[in-house]
C-alpha positions as CSV (number, residue, x, y, z in Angstrom):
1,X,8.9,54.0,-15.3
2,X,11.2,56.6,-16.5
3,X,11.3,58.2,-20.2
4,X,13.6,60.0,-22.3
5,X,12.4,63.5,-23.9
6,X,11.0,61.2,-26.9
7,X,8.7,59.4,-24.4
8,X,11.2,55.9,-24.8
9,X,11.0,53.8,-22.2
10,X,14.3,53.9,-20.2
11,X,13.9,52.0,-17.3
12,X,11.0,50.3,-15.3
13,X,10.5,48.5,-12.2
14,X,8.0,46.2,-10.5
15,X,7.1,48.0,-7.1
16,X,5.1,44.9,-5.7
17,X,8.2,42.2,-6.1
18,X,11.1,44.8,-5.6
19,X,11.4,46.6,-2.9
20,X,15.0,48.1,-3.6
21,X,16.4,51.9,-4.5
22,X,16.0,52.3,-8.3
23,X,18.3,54.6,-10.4
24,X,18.3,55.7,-13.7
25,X,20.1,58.3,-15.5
26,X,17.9,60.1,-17.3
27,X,18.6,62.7,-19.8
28,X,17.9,66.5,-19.3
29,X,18.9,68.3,-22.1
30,X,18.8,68.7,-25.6
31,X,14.8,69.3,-26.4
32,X,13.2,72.8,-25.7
33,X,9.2,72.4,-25.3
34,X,6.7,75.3,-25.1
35,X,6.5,75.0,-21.5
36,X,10.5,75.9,-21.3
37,X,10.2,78.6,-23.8
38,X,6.9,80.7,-22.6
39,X,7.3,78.8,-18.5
40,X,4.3,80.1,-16.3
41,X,2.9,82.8,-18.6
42,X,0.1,80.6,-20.2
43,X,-1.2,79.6,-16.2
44,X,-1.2,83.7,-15.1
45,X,-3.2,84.4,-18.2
46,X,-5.7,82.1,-17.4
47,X,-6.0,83.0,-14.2
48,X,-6.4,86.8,-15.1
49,X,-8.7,86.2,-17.6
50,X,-10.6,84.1,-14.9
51,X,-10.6,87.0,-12.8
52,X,-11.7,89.6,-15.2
53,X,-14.9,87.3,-15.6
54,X,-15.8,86.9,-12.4
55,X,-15.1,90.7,-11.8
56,X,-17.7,91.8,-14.7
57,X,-19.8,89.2,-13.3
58,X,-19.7,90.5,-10.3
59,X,-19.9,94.4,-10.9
60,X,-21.6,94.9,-14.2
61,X,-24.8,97.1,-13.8
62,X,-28.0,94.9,-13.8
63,X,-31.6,97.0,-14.4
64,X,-33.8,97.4,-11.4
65,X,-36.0,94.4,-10.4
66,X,-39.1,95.8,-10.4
67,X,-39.6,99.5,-11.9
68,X,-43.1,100.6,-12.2
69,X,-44.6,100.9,-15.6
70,X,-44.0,104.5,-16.0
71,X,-40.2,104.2,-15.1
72,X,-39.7,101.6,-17.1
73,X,-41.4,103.2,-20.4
74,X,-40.4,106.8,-19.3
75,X,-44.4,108.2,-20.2
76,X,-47.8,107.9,-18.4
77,X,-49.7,104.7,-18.3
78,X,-52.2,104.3,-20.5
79,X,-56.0,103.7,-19.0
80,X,-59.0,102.8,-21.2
81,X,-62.5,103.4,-20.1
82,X,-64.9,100.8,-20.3
């Protein structure tokens, strides 16, 4: 099928019964959408952004593991006597 910028239907054909060339003058100007007007720049954001989430994924600073008790709390561990 082929449309005009309003989504009309300007033409169709029946690939299983006709096997012929099909042409159809179909209108190019005359409508600006937002794809025309901002193109690509939507897709490159999205993709940057994508990156800069992986990359603080990737590289943020994570605490240790396992830290003894006295690294962790930055004093002396506590004993009690029985």
């Amino acid at each position: 099928m082929a449309f005009d910028s309003q989504g009309h239907a300007l033409s169709s054909q029946n690939t299983l019964v006709d096997q012929d060339q099909w042409l159809v003058d179909v209108p190019i100007h005359g409508v600006t959408t937002p794809y025309r007007v901002i193109g690509d720049a939507f897709a490159w954001l999205c993709l940057a952004g994508a990156a800069a989430l992986v990359g603080f994924g990737v590289f943020r600073r994570r605490p240790p593991a396992f830290a003894p008790p006295e690294r962790a709390t930055g004093r002396e561990p506590e004993f009690v006597a029985r």
